[in-house]
Kinemage of the C-alpha trace (Angstrom):
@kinemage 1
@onewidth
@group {chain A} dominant
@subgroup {mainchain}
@vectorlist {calphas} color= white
{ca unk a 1} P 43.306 -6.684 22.408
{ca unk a 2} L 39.499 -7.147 22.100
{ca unk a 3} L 38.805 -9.873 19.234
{ca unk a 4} L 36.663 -8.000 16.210
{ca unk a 5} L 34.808 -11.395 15.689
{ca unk a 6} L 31.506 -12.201 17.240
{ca unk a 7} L 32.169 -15.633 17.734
{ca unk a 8} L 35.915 -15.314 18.858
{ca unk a 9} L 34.371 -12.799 21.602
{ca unk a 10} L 32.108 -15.436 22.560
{ca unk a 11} L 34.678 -18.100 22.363
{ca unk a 12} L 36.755 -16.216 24.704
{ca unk a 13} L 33.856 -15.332 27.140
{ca unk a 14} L 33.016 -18.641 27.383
{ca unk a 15} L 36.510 -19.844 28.402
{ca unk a 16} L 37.060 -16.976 30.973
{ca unk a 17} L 34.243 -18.179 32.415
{ca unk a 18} L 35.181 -21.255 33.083
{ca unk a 19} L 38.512 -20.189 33.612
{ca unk a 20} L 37.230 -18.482 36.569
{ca unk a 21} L 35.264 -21.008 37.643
{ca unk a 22} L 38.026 -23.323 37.540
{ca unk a 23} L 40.557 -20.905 39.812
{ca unk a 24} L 37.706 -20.569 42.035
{ca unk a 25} L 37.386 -24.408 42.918
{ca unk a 26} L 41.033 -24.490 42.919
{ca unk a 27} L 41.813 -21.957 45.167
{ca unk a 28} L 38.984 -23.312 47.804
{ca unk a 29} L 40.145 -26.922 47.768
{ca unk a 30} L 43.848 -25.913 48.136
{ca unk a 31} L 42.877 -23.336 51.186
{ca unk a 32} L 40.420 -25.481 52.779
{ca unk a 33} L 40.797 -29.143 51.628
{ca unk a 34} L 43.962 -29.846 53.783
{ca unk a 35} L 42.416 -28.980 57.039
{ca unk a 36} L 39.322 -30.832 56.522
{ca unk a 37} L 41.689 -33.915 55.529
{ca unk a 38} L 43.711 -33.645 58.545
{ca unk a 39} L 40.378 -33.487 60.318
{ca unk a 40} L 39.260 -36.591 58.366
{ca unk a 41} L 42.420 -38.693 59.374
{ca unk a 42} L 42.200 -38.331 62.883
{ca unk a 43} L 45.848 -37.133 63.844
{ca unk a 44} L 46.289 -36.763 67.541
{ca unk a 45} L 48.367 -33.602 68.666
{ca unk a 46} L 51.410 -34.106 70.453
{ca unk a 47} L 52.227 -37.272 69.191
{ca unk a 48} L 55.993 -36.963 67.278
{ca unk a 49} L 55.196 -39.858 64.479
{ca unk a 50} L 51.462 -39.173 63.911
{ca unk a 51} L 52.242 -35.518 63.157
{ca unk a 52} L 55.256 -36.331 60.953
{ca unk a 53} L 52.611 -38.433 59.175
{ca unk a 54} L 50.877 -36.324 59.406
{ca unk a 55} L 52.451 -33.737 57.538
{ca unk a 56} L 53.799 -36.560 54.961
{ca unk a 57} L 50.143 -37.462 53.862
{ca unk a 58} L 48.852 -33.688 54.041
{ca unk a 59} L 51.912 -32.754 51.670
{ca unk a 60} L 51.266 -35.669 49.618
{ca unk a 61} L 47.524 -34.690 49.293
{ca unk a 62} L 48.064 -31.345 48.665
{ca unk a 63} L 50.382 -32.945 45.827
{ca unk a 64} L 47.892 -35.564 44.463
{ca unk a 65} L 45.545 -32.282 44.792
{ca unk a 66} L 47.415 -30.210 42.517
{ca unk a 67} L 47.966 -32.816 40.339
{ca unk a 68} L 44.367 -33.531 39.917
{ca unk a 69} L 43.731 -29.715 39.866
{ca unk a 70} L 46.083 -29.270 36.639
{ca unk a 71} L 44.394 -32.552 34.981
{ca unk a 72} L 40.729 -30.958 35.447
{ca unk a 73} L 41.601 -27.572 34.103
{ca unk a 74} L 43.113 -29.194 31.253
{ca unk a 75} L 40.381 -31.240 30.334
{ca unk a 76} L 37.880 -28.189 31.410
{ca unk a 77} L 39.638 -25.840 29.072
{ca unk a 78} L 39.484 -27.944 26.190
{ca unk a 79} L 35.878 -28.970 26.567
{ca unk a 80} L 34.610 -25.790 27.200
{ca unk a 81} L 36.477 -24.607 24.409
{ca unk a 82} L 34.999 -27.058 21.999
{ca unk a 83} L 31.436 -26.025 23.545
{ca unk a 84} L 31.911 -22.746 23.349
{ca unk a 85} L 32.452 -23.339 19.346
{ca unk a 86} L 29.639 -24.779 18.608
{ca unk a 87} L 27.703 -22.641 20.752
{ca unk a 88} L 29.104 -19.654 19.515
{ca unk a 89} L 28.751 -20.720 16.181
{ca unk a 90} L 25.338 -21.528 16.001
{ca unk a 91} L 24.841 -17.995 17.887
{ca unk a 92} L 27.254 -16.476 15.239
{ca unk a 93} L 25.373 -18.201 12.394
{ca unk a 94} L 22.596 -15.840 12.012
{ca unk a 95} L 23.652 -12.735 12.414
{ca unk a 96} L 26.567 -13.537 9.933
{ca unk a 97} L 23.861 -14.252 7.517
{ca unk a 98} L 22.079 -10.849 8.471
{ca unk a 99} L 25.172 -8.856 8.088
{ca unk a 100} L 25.597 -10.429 4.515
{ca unk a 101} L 21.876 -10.538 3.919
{ca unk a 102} L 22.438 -6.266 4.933
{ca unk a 103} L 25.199 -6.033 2.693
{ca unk a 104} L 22.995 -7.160 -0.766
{ca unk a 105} L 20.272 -4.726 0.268
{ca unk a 106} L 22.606 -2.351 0.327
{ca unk a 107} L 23.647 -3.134 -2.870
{ca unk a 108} L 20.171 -2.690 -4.252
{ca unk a 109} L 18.810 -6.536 -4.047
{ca unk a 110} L 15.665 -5.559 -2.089
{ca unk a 111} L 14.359 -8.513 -2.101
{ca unk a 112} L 16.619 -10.246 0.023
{ca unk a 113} L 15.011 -12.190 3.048
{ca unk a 114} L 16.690 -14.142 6.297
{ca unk a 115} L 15.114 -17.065 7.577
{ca unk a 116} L 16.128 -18.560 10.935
{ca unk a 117} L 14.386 -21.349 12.927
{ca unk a 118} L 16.466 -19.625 16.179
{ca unk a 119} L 13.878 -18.833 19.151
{ca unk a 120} L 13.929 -16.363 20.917
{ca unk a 121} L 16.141 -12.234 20.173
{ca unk a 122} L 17.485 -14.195 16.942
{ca unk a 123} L 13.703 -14.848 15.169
{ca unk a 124} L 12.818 -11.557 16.681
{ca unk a 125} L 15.844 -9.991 15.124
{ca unk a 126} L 15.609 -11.310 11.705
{ca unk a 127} L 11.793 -10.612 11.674
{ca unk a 128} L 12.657 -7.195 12.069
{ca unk a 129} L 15.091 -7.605 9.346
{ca unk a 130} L 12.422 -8.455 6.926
{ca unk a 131} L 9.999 -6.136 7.684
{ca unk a 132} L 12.526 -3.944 7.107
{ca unk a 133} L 13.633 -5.292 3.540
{ca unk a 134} L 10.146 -5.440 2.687
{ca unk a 135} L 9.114 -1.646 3.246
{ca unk a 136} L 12.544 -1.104 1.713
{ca unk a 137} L 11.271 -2.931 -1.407
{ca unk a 138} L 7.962 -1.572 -1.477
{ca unk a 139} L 9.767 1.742 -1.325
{ca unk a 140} L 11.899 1.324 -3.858
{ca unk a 141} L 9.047 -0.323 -5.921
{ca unk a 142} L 6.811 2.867 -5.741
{ca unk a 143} L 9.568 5.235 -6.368
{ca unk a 144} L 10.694 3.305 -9.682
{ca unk a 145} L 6.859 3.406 -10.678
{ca unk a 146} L 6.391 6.931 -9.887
{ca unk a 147} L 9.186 7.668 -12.395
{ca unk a 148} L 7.964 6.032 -15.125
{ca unk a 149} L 4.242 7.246 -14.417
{ca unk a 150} L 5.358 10.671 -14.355
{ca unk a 151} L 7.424 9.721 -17.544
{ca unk a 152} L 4.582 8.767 -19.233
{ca unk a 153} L 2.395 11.808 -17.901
{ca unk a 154} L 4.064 14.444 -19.383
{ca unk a 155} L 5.270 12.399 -22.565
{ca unk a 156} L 1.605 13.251 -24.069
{ca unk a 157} L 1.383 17.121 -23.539
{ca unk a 158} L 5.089 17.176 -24.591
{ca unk a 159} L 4.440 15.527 -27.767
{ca unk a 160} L 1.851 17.959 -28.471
{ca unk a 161} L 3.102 20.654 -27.864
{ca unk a 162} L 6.631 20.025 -30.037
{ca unk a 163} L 4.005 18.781 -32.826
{ca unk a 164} L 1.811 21.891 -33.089
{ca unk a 165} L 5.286 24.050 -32.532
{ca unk a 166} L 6.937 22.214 -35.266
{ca unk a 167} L 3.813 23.001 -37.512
{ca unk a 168} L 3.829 26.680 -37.046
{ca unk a 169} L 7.481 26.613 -37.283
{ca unk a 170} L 7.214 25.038 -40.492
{ca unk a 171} L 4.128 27.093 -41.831
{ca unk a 172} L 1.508 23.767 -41.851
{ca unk a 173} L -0.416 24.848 -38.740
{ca unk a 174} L -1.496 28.810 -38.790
{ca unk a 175} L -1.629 30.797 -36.173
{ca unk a 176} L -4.854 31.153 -35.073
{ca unk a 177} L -7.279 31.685 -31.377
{ca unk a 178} L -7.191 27.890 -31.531
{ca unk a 179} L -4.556 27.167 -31.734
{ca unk a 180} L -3.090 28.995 -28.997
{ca unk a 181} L -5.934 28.005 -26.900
{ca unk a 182} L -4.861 24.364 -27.365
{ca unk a 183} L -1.171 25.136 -26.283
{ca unk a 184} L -2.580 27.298 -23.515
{ca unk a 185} L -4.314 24.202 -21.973
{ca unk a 186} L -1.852 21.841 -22.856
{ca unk a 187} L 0.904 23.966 -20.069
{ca unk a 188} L -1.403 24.770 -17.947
{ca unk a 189} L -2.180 21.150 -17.831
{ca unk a 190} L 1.835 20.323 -17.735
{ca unk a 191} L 2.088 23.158 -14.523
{ca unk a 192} L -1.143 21.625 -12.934
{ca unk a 193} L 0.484 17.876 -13.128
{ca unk a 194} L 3.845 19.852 -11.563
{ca unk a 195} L 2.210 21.465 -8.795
{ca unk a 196} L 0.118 18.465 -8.180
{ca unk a 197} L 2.930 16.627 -7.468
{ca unk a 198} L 5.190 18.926 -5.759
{ca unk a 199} L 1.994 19.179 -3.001
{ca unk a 200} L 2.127 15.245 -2.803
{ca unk a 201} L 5.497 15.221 -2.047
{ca unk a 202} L 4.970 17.975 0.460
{ca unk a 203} L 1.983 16.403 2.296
{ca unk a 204} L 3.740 12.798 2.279
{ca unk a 205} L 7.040 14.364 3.461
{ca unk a 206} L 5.122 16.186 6.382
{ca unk a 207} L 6.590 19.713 4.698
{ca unk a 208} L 3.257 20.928 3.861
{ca unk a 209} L 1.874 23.662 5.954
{ca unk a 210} L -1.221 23.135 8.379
{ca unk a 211} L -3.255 25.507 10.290
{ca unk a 212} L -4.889 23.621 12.812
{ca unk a 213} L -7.839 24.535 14.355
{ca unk a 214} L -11.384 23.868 15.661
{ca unk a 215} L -13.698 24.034 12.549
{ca unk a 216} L -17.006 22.989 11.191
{ca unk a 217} L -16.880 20.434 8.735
{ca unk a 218} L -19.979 20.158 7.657
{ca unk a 219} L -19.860 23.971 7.213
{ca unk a 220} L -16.767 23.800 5.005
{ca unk a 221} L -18.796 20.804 2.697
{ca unk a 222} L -22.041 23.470 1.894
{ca unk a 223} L -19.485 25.876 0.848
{ca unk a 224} L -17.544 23.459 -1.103
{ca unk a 225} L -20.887 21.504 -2.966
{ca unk a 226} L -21.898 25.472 -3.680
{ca unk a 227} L -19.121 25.820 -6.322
{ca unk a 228} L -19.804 22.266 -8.044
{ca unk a 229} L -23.663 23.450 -7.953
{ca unk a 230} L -23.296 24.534 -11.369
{ca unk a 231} L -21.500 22.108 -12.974
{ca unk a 232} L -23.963 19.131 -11.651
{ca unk a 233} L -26.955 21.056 -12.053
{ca unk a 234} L -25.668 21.201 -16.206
{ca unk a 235} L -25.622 17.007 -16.226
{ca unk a 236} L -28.516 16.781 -13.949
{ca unk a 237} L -26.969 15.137 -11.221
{ca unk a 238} L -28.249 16.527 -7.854
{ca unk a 239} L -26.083 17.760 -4.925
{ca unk a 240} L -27.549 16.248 -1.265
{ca unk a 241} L -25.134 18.419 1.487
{ca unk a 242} L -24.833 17.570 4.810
{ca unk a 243} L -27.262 19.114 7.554
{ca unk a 244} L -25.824 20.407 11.231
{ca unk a 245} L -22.937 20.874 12.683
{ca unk a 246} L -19.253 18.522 12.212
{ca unk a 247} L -16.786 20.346 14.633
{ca unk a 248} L -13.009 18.706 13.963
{ca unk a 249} L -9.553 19.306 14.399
{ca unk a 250} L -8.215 19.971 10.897
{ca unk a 251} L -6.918 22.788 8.540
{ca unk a 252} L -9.910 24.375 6.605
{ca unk a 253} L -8.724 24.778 3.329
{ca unk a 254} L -7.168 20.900 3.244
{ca unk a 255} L -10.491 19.659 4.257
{ca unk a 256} L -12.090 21.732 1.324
{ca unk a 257} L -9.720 20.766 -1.002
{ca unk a 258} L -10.279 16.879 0.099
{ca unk a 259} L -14.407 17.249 -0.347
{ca unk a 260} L -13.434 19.035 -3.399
{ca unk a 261} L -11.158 16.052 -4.985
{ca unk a 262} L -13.856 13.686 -3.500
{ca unk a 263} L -16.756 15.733 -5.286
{ca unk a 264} L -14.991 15.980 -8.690
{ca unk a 265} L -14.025 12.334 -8.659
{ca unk a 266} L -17.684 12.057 -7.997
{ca unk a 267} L -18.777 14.021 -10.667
{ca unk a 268} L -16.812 12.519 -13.258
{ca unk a 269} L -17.687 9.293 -12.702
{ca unk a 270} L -21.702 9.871 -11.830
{ca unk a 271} L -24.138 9.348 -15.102
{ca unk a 272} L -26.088 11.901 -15.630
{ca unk a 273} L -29.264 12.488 -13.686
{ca unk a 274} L -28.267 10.776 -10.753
{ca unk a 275} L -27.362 11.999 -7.666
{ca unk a 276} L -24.561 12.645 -5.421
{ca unk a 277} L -25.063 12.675 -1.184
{ca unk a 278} L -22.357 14.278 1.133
{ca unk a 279} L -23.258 13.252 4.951
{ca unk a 280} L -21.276 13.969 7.729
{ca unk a 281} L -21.545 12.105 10.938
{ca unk a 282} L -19.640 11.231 14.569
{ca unk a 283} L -18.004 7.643 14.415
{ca unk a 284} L -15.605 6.001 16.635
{ca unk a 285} L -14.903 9.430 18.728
{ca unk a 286} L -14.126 10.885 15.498
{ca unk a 287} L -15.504 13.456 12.496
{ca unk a 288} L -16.468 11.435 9.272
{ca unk a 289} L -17.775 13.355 5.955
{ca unk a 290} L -18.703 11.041 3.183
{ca unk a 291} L -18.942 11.452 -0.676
{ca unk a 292} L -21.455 9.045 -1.912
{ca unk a 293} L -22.107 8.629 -5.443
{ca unk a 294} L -24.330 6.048 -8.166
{ca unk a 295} L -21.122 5.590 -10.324
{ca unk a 296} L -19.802 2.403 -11.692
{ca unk a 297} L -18.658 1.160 -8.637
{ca unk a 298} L -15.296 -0.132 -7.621
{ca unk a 299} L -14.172 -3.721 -7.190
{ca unk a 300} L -12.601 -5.308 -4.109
{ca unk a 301} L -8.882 -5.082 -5.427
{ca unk a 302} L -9.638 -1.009 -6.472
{ca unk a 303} L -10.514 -0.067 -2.919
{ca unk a 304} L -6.800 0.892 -1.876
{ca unk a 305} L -5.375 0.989 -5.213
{ca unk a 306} L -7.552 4.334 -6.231
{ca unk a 307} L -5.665 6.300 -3.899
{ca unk a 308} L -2.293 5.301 -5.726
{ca unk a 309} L -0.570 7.892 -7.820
{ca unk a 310} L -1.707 7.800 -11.883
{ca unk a 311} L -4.139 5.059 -11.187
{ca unk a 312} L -7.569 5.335 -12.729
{ca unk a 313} L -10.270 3.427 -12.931
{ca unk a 314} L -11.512 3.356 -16.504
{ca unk a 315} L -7.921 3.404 -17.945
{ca unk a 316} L -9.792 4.462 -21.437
{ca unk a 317} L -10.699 7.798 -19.731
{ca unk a 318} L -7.992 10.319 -21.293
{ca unk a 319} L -6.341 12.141 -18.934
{ca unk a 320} L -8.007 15.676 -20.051
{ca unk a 321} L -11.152 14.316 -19.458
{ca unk a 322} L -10.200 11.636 -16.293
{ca unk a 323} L -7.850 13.577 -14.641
{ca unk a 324} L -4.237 12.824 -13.827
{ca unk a 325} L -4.769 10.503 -11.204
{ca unk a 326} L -3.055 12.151 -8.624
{ca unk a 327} L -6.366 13.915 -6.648
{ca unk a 328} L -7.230 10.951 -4.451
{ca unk a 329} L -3.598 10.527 -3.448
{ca unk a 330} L -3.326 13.486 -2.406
{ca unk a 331} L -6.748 13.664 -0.526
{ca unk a 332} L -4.911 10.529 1.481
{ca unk a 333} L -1.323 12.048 2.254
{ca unk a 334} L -3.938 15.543 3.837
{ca unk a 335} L -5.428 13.089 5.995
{ca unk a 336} L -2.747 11.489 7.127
{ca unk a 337} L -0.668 14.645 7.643
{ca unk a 338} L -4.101 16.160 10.024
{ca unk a 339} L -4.034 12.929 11.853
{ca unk a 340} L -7.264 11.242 10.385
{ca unk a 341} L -7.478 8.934 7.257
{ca unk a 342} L -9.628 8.421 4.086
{ca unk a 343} L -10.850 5.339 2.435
{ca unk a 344} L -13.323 3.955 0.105
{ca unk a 345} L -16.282 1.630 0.121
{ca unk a 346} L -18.242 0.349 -2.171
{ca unk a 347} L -20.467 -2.758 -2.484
{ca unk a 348} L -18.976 -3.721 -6.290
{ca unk a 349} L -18.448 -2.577 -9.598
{ca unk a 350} L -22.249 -1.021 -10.705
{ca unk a 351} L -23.354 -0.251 -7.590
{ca unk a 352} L -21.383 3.273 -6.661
{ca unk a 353} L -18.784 4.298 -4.528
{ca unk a 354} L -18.334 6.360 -1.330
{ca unk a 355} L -15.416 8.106 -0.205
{ca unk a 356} L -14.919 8.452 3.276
{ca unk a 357} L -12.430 10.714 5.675
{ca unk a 358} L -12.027 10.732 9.697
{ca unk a 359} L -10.645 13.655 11.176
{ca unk a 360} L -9.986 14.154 15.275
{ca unk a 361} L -12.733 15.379 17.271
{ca unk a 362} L -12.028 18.304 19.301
């Protein structure tokens, strides 16, 4: 029966081995060793008394030989077992405490970490480990933020829509154009928030559906400053659009809907008579467009954190008039999912911001 432990495995590895080793030698000094001591005494064949002394002193060797033999596996067996112990043990050791160390995360205790000073497999192994538990709690982290975000999202249209339903129930608000106009915006805000989510999910997920294909960027960024022409011609705020040709591997509409997110965040940020540039250029083998704007700026710490879920920069921006927070997260996951990235630069807080995404050449 094959032993369950690690270390009895070991343990018993270790003493086949030398086990074997042990029978080996044996068997070779029994088979050979009395011919090379007959050899070594000098017996002379033919002689009557030197080969019945012969035959006394090989028997007697062979004896002594055993003897010896019997003494040496003895002692043999019961070092190498007390080797193989400690060595098994100390081979045992950590992975006992990564199996336990498994167990906790299991049990929800993401932060669990394993620390070995073993070279070799072992560090690699429990490196591993904690890379693991740390994506693991990063995971779990973002998931446990995401439901409170979205908690908090749609407490605020909620709440105002049960108040102003209450008060026409109850005959204090009347009916009126407005009034339905308000509850009109506040669901379509509610199924905007839904919808923007349920596409976050798809993109990160890799469910969301991509067409593929040979396109020009640059193209698809005139088209897509044309329908914000309006809206930043009312503030002021002029629209520079990139000149020539972009070709990249991407799906048209996500790349329109990622200049779009970038050219609304843009806009709503951007004071008023200032300007916005979208450029498109060839970098590192690869398509870039980029959003630049004369906003407030980001900081070194906002760089990656504006493409979180819910996170916004001026955090006294309602969300009505700031957006949900969810637009540059999603403009991320599309990347990703097209085989590109996006990212953000900007040279501190009151001196702009550009947004930036790569997409494969053809």
């Amino acid at each position: 029966m094959i032993p369950r432990s690690l270390r009895a495995r070991l343990l018993a590895a270790f003493v086949a081995v030398a086990a074997a080793a042990l029978g080996t030698v044996g068997a070779a000094v029994l088979l050979v060793g009395p011919s090379y001591f007959s050899e070594a005494m000098g017996h002379v064949p033919g002689d009557p008394m030197g080969e019945a002394m012969a035959m006394a002193t090989q028997m007697a060797f062979i004896d002594a030989m055993r003897r010896a033999l019997l003494a040496a596996t003895v002692i043999a067996v019961i070092t190498a077992a007390v080797v193989s112990v400690a060595v098994a043990a100390r081979i045992a050791r950590p992975v006992t405490r990564l199996a336990d160390a498994s167990r906790r995360i299991a049990a929800g205790h993401y932060a669990e970490r394993v620390e070995t000073d073993e070279p070799g497999e072992i560090a690699d192994l429990a490196a591993s480990f904690n890379d693991m538990a740390a994506s693991l709690e990063a995971t779990e982290r973002r998931r446990l933020q995401l439901v409170g975000d979205v908690a908090h999202e749609l407490r605020t249209p909620l709440a105002t829509l049960d108040g102003y339903l209450e008060g026409l129930e109850d005959g204090v608000i009347q009916s009126s154009p407005q009034t339905w106009h308000l509850l009109r915006a506040e669901t379509s805000r509610l199924t905007r928030m839904v919808n923007e989510l349920a596409e976050l999910w798809r993109a990160e997920a890799h469910q969301l559906p991509l067409r593929t294909e040979e396109i020009d960027a640059a193209e698809v960024a005139r088209e897509v400053i044309a329908r914000f022409a309006p809206q930043a011609d009312a503030r002021g705020i002029g629209l520079a659009a990139p000149a020539g040709r972009l070709p990249v591997m991407a799906d048209r509409d996500r790349v329109a809907q990622i200049v779009s997110n970038y050219l609304s965040n843009a806009l709503r940020y951007a004071p008023d008579n200032s300007s916005i540039e979208v450029a498109a250029e060839v970098a590192s083998g690869a398509g870039r467009l980029r959003v630049t704007d004369q906003g407030q700026g980001l900081a070194a710490d906002q760089l990656e954190a504006v493409f979180e879920r819910f996170y916004r920069v001026d955090p006294a921006r309602t969300r009505s008039a700031g957006g949900a927070g969810i637009g540059l997260a999603i403009v991320r996951a599309l990347a990703n999912a097209m085989g590109g990235r996006a990212w953000a630069e900007s040279a501190g807080l009151g001196m702009g911001a550009t947004f930036l995404v790569e997409l494969p050449a053809p």
